[in-house]
LUMROPA-154945 format. One line per 8 residues: number of its first residue (from 0); for each residue x, y, z of C-alpha. Coordinates in steps of 0.02 Angstrom, whole numbers. Layout:
BEGIN
NUM) X:Y:Z ~ ...
This chain:
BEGIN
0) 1801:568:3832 ~ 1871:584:3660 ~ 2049:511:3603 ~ 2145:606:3521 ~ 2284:530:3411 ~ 2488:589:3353 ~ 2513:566:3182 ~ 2706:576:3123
8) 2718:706:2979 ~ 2848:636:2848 ~ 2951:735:2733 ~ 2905:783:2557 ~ 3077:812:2503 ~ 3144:728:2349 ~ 3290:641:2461 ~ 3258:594:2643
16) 3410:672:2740 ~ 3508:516:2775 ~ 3488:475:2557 ~ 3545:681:2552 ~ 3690:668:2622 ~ 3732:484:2557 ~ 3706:576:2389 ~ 3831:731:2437
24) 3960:606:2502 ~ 3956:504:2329 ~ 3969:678:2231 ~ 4140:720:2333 ~ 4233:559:2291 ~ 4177:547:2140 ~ 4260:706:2094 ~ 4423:676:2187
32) 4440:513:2065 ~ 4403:635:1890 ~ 4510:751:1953 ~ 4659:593:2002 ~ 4624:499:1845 ~ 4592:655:1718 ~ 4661:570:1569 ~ 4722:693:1455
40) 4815:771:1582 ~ 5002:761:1566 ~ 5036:791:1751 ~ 5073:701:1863 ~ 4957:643:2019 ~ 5091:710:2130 ~ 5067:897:2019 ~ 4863:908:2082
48) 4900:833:2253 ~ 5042:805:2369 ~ 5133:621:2389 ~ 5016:613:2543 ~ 4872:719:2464 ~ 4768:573:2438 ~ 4769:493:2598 ~ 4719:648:2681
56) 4571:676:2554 ~ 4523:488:2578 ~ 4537:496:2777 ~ 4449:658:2783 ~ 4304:586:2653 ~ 4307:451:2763 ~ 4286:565:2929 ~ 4151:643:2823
64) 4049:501:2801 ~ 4055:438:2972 ~ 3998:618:3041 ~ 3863:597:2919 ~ 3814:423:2978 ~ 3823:469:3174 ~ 3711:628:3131 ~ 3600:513:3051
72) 3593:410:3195 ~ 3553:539:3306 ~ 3409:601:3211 ~ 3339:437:3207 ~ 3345:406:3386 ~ 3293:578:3404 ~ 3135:519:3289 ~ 3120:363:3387
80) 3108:451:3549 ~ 2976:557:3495 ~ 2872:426:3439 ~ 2894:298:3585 ~ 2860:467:3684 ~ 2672:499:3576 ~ 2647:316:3585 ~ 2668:327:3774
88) 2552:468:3799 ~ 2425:383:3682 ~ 2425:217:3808 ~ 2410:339:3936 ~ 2248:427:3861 ~ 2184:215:3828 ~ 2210:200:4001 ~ 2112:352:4047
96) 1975:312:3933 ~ 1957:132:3999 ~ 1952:180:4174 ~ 1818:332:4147 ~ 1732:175:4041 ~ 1726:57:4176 ~ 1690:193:4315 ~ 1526:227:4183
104) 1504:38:4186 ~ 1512:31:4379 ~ 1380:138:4402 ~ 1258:90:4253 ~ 1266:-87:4356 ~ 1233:-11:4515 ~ 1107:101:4442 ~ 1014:-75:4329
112) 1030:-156:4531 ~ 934:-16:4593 ~ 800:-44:4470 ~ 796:-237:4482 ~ 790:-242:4660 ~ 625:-127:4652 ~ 542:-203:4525 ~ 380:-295:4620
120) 388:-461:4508 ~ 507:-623:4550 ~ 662:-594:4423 ~ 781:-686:4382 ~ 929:-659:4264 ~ 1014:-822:4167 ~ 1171:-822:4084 ~ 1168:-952:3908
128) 1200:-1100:4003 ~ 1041:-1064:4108 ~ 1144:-1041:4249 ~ 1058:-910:4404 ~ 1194:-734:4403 ~ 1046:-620:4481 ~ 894:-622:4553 ~ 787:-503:4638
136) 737:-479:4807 ~ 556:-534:4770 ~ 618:-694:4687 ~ 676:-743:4866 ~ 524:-673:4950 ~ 385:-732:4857 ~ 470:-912:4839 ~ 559:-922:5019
144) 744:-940:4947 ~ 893:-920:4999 ~ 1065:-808:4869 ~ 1147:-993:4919 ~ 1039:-1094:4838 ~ 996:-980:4704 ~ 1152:-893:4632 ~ 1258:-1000:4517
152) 1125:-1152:4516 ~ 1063:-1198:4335 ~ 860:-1159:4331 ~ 805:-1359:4310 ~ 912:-1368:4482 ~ 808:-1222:4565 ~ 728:-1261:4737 ~ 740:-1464:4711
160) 713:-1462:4538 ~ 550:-1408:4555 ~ 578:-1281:4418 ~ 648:-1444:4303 ~ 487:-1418:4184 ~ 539:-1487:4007 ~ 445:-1385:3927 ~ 507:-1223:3987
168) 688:-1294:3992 ~ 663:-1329:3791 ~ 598:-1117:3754 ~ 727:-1063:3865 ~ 871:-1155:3770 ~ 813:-1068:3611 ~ 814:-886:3674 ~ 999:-873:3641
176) 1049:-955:3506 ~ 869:-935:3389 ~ 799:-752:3467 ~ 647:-817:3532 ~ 551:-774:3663 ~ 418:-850:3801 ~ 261:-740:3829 ~ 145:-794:3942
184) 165:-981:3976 ~ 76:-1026:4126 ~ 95:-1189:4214 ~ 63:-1257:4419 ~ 185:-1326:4515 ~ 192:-1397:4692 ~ 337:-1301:4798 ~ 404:-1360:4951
192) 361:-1190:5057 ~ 224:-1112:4983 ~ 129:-1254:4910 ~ 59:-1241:4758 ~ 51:-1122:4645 ~ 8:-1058:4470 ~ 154:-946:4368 ~ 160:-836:4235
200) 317:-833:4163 ~ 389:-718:4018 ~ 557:-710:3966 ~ 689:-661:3821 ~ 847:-621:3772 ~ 945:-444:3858 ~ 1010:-346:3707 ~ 1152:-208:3735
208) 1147:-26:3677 ~ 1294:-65:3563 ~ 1335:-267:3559 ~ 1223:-433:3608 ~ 1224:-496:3778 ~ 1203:-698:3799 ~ 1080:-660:3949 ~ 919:-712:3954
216) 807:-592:4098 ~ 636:-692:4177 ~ 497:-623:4234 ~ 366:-733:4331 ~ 189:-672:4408 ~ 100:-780:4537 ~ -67:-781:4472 ~ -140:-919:4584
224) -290:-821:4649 ~ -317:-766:4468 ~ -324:-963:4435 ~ -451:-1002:4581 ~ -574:-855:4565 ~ -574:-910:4379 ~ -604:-1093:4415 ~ -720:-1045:4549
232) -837:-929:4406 ~ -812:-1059:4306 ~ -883:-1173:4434 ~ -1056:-1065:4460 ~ -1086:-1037:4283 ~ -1086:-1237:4285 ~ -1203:-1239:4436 ~ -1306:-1095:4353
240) -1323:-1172:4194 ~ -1397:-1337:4286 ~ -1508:-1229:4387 ~ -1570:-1142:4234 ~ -1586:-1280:4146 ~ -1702:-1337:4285 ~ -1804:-1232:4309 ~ -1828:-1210:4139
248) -1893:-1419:4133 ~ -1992:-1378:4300 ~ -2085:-1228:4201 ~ -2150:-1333:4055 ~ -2176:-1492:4171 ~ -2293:-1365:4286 ~ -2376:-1282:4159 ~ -2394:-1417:4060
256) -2494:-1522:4199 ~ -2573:-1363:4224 ~ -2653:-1345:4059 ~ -2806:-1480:4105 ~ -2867:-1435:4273 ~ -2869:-1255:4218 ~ -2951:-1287:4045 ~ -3069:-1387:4165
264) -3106:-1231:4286 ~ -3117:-1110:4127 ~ -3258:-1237:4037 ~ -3366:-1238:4199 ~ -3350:-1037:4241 ~ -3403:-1048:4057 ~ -3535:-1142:4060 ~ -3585:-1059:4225
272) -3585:-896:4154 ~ -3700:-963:3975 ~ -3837:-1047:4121 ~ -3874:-928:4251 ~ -3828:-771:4150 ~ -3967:-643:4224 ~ -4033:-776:4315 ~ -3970:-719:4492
280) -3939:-561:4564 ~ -3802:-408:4505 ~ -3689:-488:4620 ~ -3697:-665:4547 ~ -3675:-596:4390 ~ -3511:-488:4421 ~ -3447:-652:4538 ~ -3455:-758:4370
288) -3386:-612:4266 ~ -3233:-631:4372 ~ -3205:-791:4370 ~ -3228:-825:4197 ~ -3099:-669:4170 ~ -2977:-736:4298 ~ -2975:-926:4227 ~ -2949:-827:4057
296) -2791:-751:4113 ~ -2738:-878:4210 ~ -2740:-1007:4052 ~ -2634:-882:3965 ~ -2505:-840:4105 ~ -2512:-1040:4091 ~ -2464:-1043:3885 ~ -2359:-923:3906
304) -2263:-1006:4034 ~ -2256:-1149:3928 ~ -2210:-1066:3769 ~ -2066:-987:3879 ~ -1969:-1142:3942 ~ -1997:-1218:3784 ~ -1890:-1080:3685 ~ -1752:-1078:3820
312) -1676:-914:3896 ~ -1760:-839:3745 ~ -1907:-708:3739 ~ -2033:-695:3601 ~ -2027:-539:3515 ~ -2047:-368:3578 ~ -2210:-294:3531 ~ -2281:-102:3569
320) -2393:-125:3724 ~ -2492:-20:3819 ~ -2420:-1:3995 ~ -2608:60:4049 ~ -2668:-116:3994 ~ -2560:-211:4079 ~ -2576:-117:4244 ~ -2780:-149:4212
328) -2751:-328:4204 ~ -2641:-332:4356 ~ -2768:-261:4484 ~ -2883:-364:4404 ~ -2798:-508:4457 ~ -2736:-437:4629 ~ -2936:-388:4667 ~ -2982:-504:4801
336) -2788:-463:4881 ~ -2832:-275:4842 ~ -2998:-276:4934 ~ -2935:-390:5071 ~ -2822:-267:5110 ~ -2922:-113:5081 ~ -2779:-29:4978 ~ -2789:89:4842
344) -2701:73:4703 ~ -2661:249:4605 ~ -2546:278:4443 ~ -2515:425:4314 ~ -2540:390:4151 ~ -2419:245:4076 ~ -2318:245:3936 ~ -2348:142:3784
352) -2184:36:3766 ~ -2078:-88:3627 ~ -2091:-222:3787 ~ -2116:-414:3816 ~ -2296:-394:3892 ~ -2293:-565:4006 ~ -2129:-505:4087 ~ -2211:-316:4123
360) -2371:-401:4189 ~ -2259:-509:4319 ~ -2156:-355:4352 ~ -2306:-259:4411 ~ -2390:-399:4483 ~ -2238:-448:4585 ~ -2213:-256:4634 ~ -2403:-233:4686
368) -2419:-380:4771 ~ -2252:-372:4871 ~ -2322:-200:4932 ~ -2494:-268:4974 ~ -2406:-434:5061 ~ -2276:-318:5163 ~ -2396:-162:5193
C-alpha cells in the first residue's frame, strides 16, 4: 500500500491577504488625515467635511477594518479546517497501512510456524536473555518435554538444568551482542528420559529483511548412533591392528624356526640326489628330483614369509612375471594332492603380469587346492 501525502500550496503573492488588506486599510486613513491636515489650505476642516464628517469617516474606517479582520478570520479557520481535515485523512491512510502491515505480519508468522513445526530437527528459538519463546514439535518429541516446562524457561534451566553446559552458555551469550555463531559443537549429556545422548548443536543470530532481530534460532541433531558406530570402528581397527600385528610376529617366529629343519631336509635330498644319482631305477631318480625341487620351494615360500612379516603390511616390489610359471610351480607342488585325487588340471595360456609373484603363487595354490580338497 502506498501513502500518499497533502501538501498545503502557499501563496506567491507579494502580500498575504490578511497584510493586503492591512495595507489598503492604512492607505485610506492615511489619506483622510492629508486631506484634514492639508496645510496650505485656507479652509476650514468643516469646508472638506461636515461638523460630524469625521466621525462618520473614522467609524466607518473603523467598521472597515473590523470586516477586514472577521474575513480574515474566517479564511483562516477556513484554512485550518482544511488542514485538520488532510491531516485527518492522512491518520486515517496510517491507520490503514498499519493494519494491512500487521495483517502481512500475521500471516508471515503463521506462515515461519508452518515451516518450523515441519522442520525434522529439535529447534528452539531464544530471545537475548536466552530465554525459550518457541520451539518445535520435534524439540518436545525427540527430548520428551512438555510447552510448560519449555516456553519462557532460560536454556541453563532446560529439563533440570541438564542443558546448564558452561561452555555452550558462554557462545550463546556472544551471538547477540558480538555476531558470532556456534557450528557444530558436539557434546554428551545424561537426560532424565532418554538417557544419554550425543548432540550436535548449531546456532546464530535471526537477522530481519529490513532491521536486526535480538533472536538467536538453535538447531540440535542427535547423532548418538553416529557416535557409537564410530567408536565401535574405531574399536575393530584397534582389535585389527593387534591381530595384524600378530600375525605378522607369528609369521617371522614360524618361519624363522622353520628355516633349520628345512635347510636340514633340503641338505639331505641334496646329498641324496649327488649319491645315488643313476644308481637306482627311473623311478628313484624322478622320486629324488621331487623332493629336492619341493624342499627348494619350500625354503623359499619359507624366506619369503620371513622377508614379509619383517617389512610389515608392505610388499616388495612388483616385478613382470610370467603367470605360466607360476601356475607350473603350483601343480608342482599340488602333485601328490593332484594324483591322489586323479584330477586334471587344464588352463589357456596366462598372461605375463606387473604382479607380486609369492602372493599369485598362494592365490593359485589356495584356488587349486580348495577345488581339489572340496571336489
Amino acid at each position: 500500500m502506498l501513502k500518499t501525502k497533502r501538501t498545503s500550496v502557499e501563496t506567491t503573492d507579494k502580500f498575504r491577504p490578511c497584510e493586503r488588506d492591512i495595507f489598503i486599510l492604512s492607505a485610506v486613513l492615511v489619506g483622510i488625515l492629508c486631506i484634514s491636515l492639508w496645510p496650505n489650505s485656507t479652509r476650514p476642516l468643516g469646508a472638506y467635511f461636515p461638523s460630524f464628517g469625521l466621525t462618520i469617516a473614522m467609524v466607518v474606517a473603523s467598521l472597515f477594518g473590523l470586516a477586514i479582520c472577521i474575513h480574515n478570520l474566517i479564511l483562516t479557520t477556513r484554512k485550518s479546517l482544511q488542514n485538520m481535515r488532510s491531516a485527518s485523512d492522512e491518520y486515517q491512510e496510517e491507520i490503514e497501512e498499519r493494519k494491512w502491515t500487521e495483517g502481512r505480519l500475521q500471516e508471515s508468522w503463521v506462515y515461519s510456524e508452518s515451516i518450523v513445526e515441519t522442520i525434522a530437527e529439535p529447534l528452539l528459538v531464544l530471545d537475548v536473555g536466552l530465554r525459550v519463546i518457541k520451539a518445535n514439535r520435534s524439540f518436545y518429541e525427540t527430548f520428551e518435554m512438555l510447552p510448560g516446562n519449555t516456553l519462557n524457561t532460560t536454556f541453563d534451566q532446560l529439563d533440570n538444568e541438564q542443558w546448564n553446559v558452561p561452555e555452550i552458555i558462554e557462545l550463546l551469550g556472544k551471538i547477540v551482542p558480538e555476531g558470532e555463531q556456534i557450528k557444530g559443537y558436539e557434546f554428551t549429556q545424561q537426560f532424565p528420559r532418554i538417557g544419554e545422548r550425543t548432540i550436535r548443536l548449531n546456532a546464530r543470530r535471526i537477522y530481519g529483511k529490513e532491521s536486526v532481530t535480538n533472536l538467536i534460532l538453535i538447531t540440535m541433531q542427535d547423532i548418538t548412533e553416529h557416535r557409537l558406530a564410530k567408536e565401535e570402528l574405531a574399536r575393530r581397527a584397534e582389535e585389527l591392528a593387534a591381530s595384524n600385528t600378530e600375525l605378522e610376529q607369528f609369521a617371522y617366529v614360524a618361519s624363522h624356526d622353520l628355516q633349520e629343519p628345512l635347510r636340514m631336509v633340503s641338505s639331505y635330498c641334496q646329498l641324496l640326489q649327488r649319491r645315488y644319482q643313476d644308481k637306482l631305477d627311473t623311478d628313484a631318480n624322478e622320486f629324488i628330483d621331487y623332493a629336492v625341487s619341493g624342499a627348494k620351494q619350500m625354503q623359499a615360500l619359507i624366506n619369503d614369509l620371513l622377508a614379509y612379516s619383517r617389512a610389515g603390511t608392505k610388499t616388495k616390489p612388483f616385478s613382470p612375471v610370467d603367470c605360466n610359471e607360476v601356475l607350473s610351480k603350483v601343480k608342482n607342488n599340488l602333485k601328490m594332492v593332484i594324483e591322489e585325487s586323479q584330477a586334471v588340471v587344464t588352463n589357456d595360456t596366462l598372461p605375463v603380469t606387473v604382479v607380486d609373484d609369492l602372493q599369485l603363487l598362494q592365490v593359485f595354490q589356495n584356488l587349486i587346492g580348495n577345488a581339489l580338497k572340496f571336489r
